[in-house]
C-alpha positions in Angstrom: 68.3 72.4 72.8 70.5 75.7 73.9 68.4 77.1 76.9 71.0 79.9 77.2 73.5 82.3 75.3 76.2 83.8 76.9 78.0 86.5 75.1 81.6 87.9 76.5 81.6 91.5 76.0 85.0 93.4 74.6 86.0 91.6 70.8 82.2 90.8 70.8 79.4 92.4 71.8 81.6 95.6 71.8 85.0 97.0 70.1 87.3 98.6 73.2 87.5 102.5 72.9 85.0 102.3 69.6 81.8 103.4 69.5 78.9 100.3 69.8 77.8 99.3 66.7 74.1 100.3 67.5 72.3 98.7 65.1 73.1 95.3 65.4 73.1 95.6 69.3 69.5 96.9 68.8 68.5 93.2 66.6 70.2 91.3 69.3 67.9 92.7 72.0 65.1 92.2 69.9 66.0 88.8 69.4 66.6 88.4 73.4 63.0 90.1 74.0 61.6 87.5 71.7 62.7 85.1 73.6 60.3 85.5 76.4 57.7 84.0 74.3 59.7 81.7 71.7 61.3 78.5 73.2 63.1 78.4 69.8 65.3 81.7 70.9 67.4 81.1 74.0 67.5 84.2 76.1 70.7 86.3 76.3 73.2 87.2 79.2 77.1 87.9 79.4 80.3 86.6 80.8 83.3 89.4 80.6 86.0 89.9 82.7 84.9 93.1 83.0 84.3 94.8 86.1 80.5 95.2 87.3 79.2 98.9 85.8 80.3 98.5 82.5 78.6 94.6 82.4 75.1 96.1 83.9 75.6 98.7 81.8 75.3 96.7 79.1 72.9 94.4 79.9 70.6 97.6 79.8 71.2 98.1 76.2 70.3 94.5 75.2 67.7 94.2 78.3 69.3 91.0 80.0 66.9 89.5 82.5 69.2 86.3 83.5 72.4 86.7 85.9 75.3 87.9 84.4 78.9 86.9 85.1 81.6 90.1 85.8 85.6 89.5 86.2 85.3 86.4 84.4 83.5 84.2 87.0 84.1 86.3 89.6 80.7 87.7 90.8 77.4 87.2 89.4 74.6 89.7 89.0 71.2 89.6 88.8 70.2 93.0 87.5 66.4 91.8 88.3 66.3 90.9 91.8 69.4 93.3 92.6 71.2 90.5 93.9 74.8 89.7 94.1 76.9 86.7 94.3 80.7 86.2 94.7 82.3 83.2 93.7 82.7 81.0 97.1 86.0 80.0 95.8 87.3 83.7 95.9 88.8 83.1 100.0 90.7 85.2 102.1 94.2 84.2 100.9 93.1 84.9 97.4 91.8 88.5 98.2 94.9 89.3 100.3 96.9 87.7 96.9 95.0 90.7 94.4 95.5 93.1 97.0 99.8 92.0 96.5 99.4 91.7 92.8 97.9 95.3 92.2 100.5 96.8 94.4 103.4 95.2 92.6 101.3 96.5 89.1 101.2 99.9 90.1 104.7 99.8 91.7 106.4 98.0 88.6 104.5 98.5 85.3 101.5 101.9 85.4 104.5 104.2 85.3 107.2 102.0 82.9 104.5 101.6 80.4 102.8 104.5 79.0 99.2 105.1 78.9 98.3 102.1 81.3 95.9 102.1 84.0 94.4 100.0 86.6 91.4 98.5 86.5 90.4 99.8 90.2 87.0 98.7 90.5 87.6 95.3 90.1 87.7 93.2 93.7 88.2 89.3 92.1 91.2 90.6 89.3 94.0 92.5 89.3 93.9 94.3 85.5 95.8 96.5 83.5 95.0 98.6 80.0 96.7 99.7 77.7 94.9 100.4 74.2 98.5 100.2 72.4 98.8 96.1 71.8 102.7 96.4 71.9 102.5 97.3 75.0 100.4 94.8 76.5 102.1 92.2 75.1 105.1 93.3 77.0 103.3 93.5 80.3 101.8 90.2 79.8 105.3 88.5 79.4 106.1 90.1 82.5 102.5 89.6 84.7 103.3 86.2 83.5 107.0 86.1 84.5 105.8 87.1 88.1 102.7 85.5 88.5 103.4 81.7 87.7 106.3 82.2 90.0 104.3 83.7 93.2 100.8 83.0 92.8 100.2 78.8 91.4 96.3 79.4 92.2 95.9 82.2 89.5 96.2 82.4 86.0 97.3 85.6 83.4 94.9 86.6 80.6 95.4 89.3 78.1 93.0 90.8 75.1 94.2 93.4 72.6 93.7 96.7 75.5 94.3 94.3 78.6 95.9 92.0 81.2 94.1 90.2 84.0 95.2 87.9 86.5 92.6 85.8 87.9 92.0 83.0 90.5 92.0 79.8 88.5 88.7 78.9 90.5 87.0 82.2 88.8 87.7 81.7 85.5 85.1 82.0 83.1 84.5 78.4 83.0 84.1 78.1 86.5 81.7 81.1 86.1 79.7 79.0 83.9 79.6 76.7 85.4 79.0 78.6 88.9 75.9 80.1 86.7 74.4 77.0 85.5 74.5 75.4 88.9 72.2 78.7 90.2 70.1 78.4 86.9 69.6 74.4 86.9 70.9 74.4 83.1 73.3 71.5 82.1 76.5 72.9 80.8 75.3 71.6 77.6 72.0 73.4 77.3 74.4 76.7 76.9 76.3 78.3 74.4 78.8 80.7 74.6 81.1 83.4 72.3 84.3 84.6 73.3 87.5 86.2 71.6 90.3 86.2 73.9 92.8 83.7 75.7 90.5 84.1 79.3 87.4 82.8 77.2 89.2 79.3 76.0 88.3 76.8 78.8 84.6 78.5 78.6 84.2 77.7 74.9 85.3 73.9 75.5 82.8 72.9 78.1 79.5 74.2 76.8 77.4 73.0 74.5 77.7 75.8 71.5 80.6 77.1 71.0 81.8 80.5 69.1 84.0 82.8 68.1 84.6 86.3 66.0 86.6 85.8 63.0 88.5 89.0 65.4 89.9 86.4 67.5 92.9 84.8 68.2 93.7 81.6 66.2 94.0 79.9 69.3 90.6 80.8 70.6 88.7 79.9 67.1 90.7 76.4 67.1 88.6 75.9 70.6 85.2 77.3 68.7 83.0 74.9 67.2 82.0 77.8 64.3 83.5 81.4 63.8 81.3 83.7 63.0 81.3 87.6 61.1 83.6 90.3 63.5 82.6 91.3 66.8 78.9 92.5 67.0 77.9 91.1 63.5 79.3 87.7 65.0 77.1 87.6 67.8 74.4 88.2 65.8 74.7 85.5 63.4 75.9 83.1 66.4 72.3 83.8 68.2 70.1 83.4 64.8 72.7 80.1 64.1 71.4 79.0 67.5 67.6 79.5 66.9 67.7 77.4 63.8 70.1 74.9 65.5 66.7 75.0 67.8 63.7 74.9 66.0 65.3 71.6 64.2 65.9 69.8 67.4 62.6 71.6 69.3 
């Protein structure tokens, strides 16, 4: 039985620089309310790679009462108790590594690539955007380029608007797994939706996994089911999950 859905936010809950899609949004937290009183419905929460605002933020629209996950498995926040954990993996030497990383970002790539900022309130990643794809994709050859060479502990991520590098030992499956350790779950009482490259490892160690027909092939080869585009997908992945319950409840 899935005990818990975890949704990634940008290419699913949420299109980057697009306004929500409200409606669905507003039958997913109506499906996550339910689930206070139907073990059939697996309560909701998110793992994004997204700094902290934006992820509370959002787990007010769809009134999240679990932890949630920020900069992949960063940090985890428990918007209930106010209550925040970093990864214990996150050390010294890797802070003093993000602090180098961002400086050589800003010194290298904000100003040779146009219309790209820096993710500044992120402590765990160092991240770019850039909501032109052409762009990104040269930035992440060259994030990439620099990174394995320097850095062996982190790894390089993009999405269609981003790059993020990120301490192998923060990913988002280590997040999960970070999560399900605090919640008592078993990796395979979960399930999970993701879109991008960062959200690969996540999909292959829980129990459900998904992805939006929006994301790369790579991504919905490591899926166990694709679902309808972005907001629709989640949807459908959380009422595939509460019949994939009430047959096995």
């Amino acid at each position: 039985m899935i005990k818990l859905f975890i949704s990634d936010l940008d290419g699913c809950i949420a299109h980057p620089f697009v306004s929500p899609d409200w409606k669905t949004i507003t039958r997913i937290k109506e499906l996550n309310n339910l689930s206070k009183n139907d073990p059939a419905i697996p309560p909701l929460t998110i793992c994004s790679g997204r700094p902290l605002p934006f992820v509370e933020a959002v787990a007010q629209w769809l009134d999240v009462k679990f932890p949630m996950l920020f900069e992949s498995g960063g940090g985890i926040y428990d918007l209930q108790e106010n209550e925040l954990s970093w990864n214990p993996h996150f050390d010294k030497e890797a802070r003093e590594a993000v602090v180098e990383i961002k400086s050589w970002m800003e010194e290298h790539l904000i100003n040779k690539f146009d219309g790209t900022i820096a993710e500044f309130t992120k402590f765990t990643d160092a991240g770019l955007i850039n909501p032109e794809k052409s762009q990104i994709v040269l930035m992440h050859k060259e994030i990439l380029n620099y990174v394995t060479k320097r850095y062996p502990r982190f790894e390089v991520h993009d999405t269609d608007v981003s790059v993020n590098v990120i301490l192998k030992k923060t990913n988002k499956a280590n997040g999960i797994r970070f999560l399900c350790n605090m919640l008592d779950l078993n990796l395979d009482e979960v399930a999970y939706i993701g879109d991008s490259s960062g959200d690969i490892e996540a999909l292959k160690i829980v129990g459900k996994a998904y992805a939006p027909i929006n994301a790369g092939s790579y991504v919905k080869e490591s899926a166990g089911f694709v679902t309808a585009e972005a907001t629709l997908g989640v949807l459908e992945a959380y009422e595939n999950l509460i019949e994939f319950n009430k047959g096995v409840g």
